[in-house]
Every structure is written in C-alpha cells, then in structure tokens.
N, C-alpha and C positions, 0 to 999 in steps of 0.2 A: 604392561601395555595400557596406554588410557584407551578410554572409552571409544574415542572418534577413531585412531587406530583397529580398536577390536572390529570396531563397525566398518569397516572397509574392509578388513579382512574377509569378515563372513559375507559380503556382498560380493567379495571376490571369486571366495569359492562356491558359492553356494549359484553363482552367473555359471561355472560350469557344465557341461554335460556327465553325463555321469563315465562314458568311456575314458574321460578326462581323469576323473579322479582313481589314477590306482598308479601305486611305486611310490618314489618319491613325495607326489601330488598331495594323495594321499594322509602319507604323515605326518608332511606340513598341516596340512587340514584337521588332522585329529590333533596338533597339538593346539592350533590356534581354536576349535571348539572345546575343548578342554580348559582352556582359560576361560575361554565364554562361559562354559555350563559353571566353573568357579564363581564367578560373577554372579549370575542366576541363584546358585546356591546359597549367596552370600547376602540376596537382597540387593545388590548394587548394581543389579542392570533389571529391567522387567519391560513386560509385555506391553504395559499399560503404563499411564501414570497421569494425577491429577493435575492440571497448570494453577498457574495464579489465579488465573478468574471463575475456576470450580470446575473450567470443562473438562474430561478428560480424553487423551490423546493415547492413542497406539503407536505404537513401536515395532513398525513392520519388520524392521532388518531383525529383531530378537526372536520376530516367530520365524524370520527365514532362519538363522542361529540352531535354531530347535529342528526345522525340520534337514538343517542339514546334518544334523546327528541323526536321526535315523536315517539317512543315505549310506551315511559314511560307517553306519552300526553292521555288523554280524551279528546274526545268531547263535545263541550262545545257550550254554545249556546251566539255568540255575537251581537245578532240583536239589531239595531236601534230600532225601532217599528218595526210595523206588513208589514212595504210597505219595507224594507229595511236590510231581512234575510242574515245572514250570522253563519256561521257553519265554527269551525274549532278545530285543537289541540288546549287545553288548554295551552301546553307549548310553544306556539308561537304564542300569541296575536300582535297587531300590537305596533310599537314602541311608547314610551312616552316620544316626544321629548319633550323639554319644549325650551321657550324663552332664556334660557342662554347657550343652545346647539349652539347656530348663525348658524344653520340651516333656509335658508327662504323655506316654505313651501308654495306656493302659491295655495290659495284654488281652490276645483276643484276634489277632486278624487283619489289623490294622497293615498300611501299605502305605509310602511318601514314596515317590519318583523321586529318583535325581532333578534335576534342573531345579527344581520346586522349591520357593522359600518358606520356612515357618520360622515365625522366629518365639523367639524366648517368652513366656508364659501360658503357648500354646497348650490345648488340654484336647488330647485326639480317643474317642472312644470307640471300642469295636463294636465290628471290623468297619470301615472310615478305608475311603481313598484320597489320595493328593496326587493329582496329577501334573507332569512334565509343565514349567511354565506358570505354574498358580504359585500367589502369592498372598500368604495371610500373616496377619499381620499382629502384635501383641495383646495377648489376655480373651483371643476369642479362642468358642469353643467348639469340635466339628463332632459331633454327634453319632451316636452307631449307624451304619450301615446311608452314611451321609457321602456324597459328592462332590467333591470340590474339582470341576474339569479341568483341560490344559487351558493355561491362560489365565483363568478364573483372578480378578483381584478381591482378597477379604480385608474389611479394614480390621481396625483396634476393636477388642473389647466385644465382639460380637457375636451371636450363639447359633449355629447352623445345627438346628436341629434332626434330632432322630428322621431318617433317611429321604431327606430333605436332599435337591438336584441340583446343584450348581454348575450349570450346562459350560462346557470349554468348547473354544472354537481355535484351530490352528491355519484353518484356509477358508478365507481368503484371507492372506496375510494379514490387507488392508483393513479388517474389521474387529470393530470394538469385539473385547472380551466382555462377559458380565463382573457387571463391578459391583463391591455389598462394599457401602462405606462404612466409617466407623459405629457403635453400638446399635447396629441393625438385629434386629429377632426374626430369625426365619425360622417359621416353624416345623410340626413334623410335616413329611409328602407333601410339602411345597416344594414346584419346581420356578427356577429363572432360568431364562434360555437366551440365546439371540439377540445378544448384546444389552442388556436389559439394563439398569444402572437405577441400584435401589438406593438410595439419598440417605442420610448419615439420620437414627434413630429411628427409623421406620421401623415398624412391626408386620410381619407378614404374620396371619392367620393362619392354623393349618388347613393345611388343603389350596391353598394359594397357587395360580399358576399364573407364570409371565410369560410371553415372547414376543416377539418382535411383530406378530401381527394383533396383537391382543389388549383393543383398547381397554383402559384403564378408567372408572365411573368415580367423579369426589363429588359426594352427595353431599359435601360441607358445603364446597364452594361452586360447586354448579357446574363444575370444568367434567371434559373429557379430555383424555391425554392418550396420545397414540404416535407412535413408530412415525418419524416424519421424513422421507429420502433421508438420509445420514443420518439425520439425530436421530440417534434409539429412543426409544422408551424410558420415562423418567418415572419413578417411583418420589413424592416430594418426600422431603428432608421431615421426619417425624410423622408421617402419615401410619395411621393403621388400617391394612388391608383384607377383607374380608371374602370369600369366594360367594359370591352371589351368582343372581340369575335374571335377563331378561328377555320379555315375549317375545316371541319372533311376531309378527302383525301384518304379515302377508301369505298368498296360496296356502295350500292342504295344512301347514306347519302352524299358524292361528287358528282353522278350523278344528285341528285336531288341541287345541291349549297346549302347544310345546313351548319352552323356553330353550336360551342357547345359555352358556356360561358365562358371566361378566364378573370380574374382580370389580369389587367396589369399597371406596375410602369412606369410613364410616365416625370418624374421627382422628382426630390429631392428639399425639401424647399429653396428657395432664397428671396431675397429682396422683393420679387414682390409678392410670396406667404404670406410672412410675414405680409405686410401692410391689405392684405385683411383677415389673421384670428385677426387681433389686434380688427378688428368692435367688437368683441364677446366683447371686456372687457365692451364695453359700457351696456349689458348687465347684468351684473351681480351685 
C-alpha cells in the first residue's frame, strides 16, 4: 500500500465513532493499522519530519494512526510470571528487536514500543524508555533511566543523557513533537517539553529545562528567543545552553532578592568544546 493510500485509510477509520468500529469494521482497521504501525517501525512514515528549508512539519494523520491503535487495542495480559505484572494494549507490545537490527540493548530494564523507530547503531542503556511514535535516528545514544516520549524526533549521532526528559506529545494531533536534531548533547535532568526543537550540535547543560513557555537568554548575541503562536521554541544550531537565573524586579519577589529560572546561551561550539563531546565516541 503507498503512503497516500495508507493515509486515507487511517483518516478513514480513525473519522469513525467507536460504536462503528467492531465485526468486520473492525478487522479491516486492525489490518490496515498494522501496515501503518509496519511503517512506523520501519522509519518510513513519522510524526514529524524536516522540509527543504530546515522547518519542520507534523504529520497529523500518523498521530491519528497511533491513536487509532489504542482504540482499536484490548487489554491484554503480558506478565513475566506472577512477581513481574504488566498490562497493556494489545496493539502496542514492546518491540522485537532482533540481532541484525545493530541495535546494542544493554541489559537492565530497558523498554521500545512498537510503533517506535530506532535504527541501527543505536546504544540504549538501562532502564531507557522509547515510546509509541519516537523516532531516533543513527549512532545516538539514549542513556539510563532517559525519556524519549511518543512522537519524540532524535536525530543522528546524538547523546540523551542519563535521565534526561524528552517530553512526547500525541494530542493535539496538530502539534509539533520535540525535535533533537542531529549531534545534540543533552545532558543529565535536562528536560525538552512542548514542542521545543533543539538545532543540530547544541549542547544542553545539565539541569537544562525547555518548554514552550520558557524564554530562551543568548548572551552572545543579545537575542531572547521564545515560543511565538505556532513556532516553538528554537534552540540555535550549535548553541550551548546553561541553566541560569534572573531577578524578578518588581513587588515583595525583588524586595525579598528572588530570582526565576532562565536557560541561558553561554557560547557557541569551538575547538575546545569539541574535543571534550568527542570522549562520547569512546563510548559507543
């Protein structure tokens, strides 16, 4: 089935009421999502994706895709044994990477949804989740007890540090997911949330937090950058991000010397920055 097919289908079924989908209806629908989620798992449909001129664009019909498999999902009972319960949709068991995926999965805890792309040089440490919809992308590496949401896009090359949040969004359909492009360093308890879209070689500090209401200070270049109607929040291309602080300077909250939290851009990659992300390769 090509793509423009698949995508009418799922807008087909997914337009229904749910009284709609059962019998026949139904199994039409679980097979034409089943192709979808193939897709999905394949890399060759997603959430998101970057155009020509660097913006990137969502792909509503794939989050409807997604959430019409959990409609169309039962509960399903996937427990270990008796010490080791787990409960979920049937249409979103965990992934069956196998050895020739060159996925390293190092034991411990770790967890990939179905739908969810990883592709080949990926390095997942425990316990790590990948959720339904996320898409990362080769030779990055997702760290213990690290986040990658539904939706989530990771690019190439890039290190999602120790339990570091990579926030997924499935509704509203129409909204960006958070995007980490290529060799981004996100450090540890950094969180991105809210469609956030951190630019190809940035370095997040730890402790870093993004969202969609949280201006952004470049002390380089003089700019503040913030969440604007539609366009998210932009992390620039090579920026390094540091969790700072500034004074609040009005009522009781100045008298008393409070500050609020401000991520602030403290430089841009050079030489010197360089040599100290290359340790990662030893890594991987």
């Amino acid at each position: 089935m090509t793509t423009s097919m698949l995508e009418s289908q799922i807008e087909s079924f997914f337009a229904l009421p749910a009284a709609q989908l059962t019998g026949d209806t139904r199994q039409q629908a679980l097979t034409t999502f089943n192709e979808f989620k193939t897709a999905l798992n394949r890399g060759e449909i997603r959430a998101a994706s970057r155009a020509d001129n660097g913006n990137w664009q969502v792909h509503s019909w794939v989050k409807r895709g997604i959430l019409l498999g959990f409609r169309l999902g039962g509960m399903v009972d996937y427990s270990i044994d008796e010490n080791f319960r787990f409960f979920d949709k049937e249409t979103y068991p965990t992934k069956r990477l196998t050895i020739s995926d060159g996925v390293r999965i190092v034991p411990g805890g770790t967890s990939v949804r179905e739908g969810a792309f990883v592709a080949s040089g990926v390095t997942i440490m425990p316990p790590a989740y990948i959720n339904v919809g996320a898409y990362v992308d080769e030779g990055t590496m997702v760290d213990s007890h690290a986040l990658v949401g539904s939706c989530a896009q990771i690019g190439k090359r890039c290190h999602i540090s120790a339990a570091a949040q990579i926030g997924g969004v499935l509704e509203p359909v129409g909204a960006l997911p958070v995007v980490i492009e290529d060799e981004v360093l996100v450090g540890g308890n950094c969180g991105v949330y809210e469609g956030t879209i951190v630019r190809e070689r940035a370095i997040l500090a730890s402790g870093v937090t993004l969202t969609g209401s949280t201006p952004l200070f470049d002390a380089v270049k003089g700019a503040i950058y913030r969440r604007e109607g539609d366009q998210p929040l932009e992390v620039p291309a090579g920026a390094v991000v540091v969790p700072g602080s500034r004074a609040i300077t009005v009522g009781a909250a100045k008298d008393w010397g409070l500050s609020v939290y401000a991520p602030i851009i403290i430089k841009y990659r050079d030489d010197k920055t360089e040599a100290s992300v290359k340790l990662e390769e030893f890594l991987r």
